[in-house]
MIDOSE-1310 file (N, C-alpha, C; in nm, 2 decimals, decimal comma, always signed):
residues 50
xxxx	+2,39/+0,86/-0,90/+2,26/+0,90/-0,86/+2,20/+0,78/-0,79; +2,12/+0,80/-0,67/+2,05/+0,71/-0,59/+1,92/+0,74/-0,60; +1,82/+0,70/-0,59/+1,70/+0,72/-0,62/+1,64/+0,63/-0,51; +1,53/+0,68/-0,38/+1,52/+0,60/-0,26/+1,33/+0,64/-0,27
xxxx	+1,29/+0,53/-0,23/+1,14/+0,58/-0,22/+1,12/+0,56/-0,05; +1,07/+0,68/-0,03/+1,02/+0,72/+0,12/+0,88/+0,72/+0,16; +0,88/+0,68/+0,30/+0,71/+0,70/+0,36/+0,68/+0,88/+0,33; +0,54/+0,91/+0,33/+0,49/+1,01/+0,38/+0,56/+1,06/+0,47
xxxx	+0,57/+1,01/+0,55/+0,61/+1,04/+0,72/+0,77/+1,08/+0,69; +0,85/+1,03/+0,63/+0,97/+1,05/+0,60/+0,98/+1,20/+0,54; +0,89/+1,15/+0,45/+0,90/+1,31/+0,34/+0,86/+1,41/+0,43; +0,76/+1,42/+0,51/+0,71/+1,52/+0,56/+0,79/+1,59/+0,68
xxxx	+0,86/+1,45/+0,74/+0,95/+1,48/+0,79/+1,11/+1,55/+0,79; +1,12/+1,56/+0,64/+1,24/+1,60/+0,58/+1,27/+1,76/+0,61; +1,16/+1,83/+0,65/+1,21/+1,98/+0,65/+1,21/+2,08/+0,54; +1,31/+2,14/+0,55/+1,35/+2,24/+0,47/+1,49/+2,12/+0,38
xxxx	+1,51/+2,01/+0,43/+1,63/+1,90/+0,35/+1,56/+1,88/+0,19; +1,67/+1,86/+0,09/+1,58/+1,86/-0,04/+1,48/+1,94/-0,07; +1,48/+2,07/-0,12/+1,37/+2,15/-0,13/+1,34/+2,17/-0,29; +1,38/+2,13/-0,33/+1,38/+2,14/-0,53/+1,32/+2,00/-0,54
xxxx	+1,14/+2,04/-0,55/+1,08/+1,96/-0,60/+1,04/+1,96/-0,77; +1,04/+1,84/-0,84/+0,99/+1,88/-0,96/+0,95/+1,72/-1,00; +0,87/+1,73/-1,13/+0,84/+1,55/-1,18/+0,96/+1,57/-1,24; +1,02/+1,41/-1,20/+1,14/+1,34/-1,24/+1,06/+1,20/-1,28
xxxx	+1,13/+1,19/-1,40/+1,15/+0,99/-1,48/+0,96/+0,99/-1,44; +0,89/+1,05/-1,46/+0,74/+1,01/-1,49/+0,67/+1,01/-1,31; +0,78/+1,04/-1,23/+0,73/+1,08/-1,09/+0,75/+1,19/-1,04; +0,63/+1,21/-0,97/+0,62/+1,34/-0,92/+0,53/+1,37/-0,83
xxxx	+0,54/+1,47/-0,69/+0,69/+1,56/-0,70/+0,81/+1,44/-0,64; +0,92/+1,49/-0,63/+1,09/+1,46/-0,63/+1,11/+1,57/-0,55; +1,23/+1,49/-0,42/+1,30/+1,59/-0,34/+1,45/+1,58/-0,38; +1,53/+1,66/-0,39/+1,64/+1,60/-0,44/+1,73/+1,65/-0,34
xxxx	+1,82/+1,58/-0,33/+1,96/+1,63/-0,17/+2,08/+1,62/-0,28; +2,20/+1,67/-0,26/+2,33/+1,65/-0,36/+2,40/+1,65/-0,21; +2,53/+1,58/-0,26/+2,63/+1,57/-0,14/+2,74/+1,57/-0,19; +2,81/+1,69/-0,16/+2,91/+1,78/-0,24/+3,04/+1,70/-0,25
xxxx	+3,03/+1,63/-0,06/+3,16/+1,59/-0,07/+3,20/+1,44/-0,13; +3,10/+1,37/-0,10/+3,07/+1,21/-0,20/+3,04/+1,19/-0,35; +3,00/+1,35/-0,39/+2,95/+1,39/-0,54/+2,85/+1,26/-0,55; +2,77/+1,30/-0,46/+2,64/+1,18/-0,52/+2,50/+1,29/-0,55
xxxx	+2,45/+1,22/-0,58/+2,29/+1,28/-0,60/+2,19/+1,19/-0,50; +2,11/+1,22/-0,43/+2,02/+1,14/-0,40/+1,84/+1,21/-0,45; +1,77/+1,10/-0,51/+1,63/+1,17/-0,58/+1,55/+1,05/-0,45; +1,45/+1,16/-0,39/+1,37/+1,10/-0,29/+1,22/+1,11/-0,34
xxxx	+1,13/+1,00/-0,32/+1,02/+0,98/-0,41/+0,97/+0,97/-0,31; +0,79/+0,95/-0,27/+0,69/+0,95/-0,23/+0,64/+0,79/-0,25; +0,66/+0,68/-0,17/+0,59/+0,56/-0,19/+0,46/+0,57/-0,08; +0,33/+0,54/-0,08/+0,25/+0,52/-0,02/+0,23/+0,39/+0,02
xx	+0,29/+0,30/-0,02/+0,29/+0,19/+0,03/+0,36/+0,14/+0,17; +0,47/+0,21/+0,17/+0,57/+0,20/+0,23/+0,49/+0,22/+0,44
């Protein structure tokens, strides 16, 4: 599992990519991507900072 914090701009820009939003580990919402062939998970968060 990778867990990546993204701009706004990122997220908003992501599409219809990761559409299963839900609070994850006390953040929330969470985009989540799986990649079948690497068997990874990637969890994309929301930094404002960024």
């Amino acid at each position: 599992m990778d867990i990546r914090e993204i701009s706004r701009e990122q997220w908003n820009g992501m599409g219809q990519h990761g559409q299963i939003r839900m609070k994850f580990m006390r953040y929330g919402p969470v985009r989540i991507h799986t990649d079948n062939e690497s068997h990874t998970v990637t969890v994309y968060r929301i930094n404002d900072s960024l």
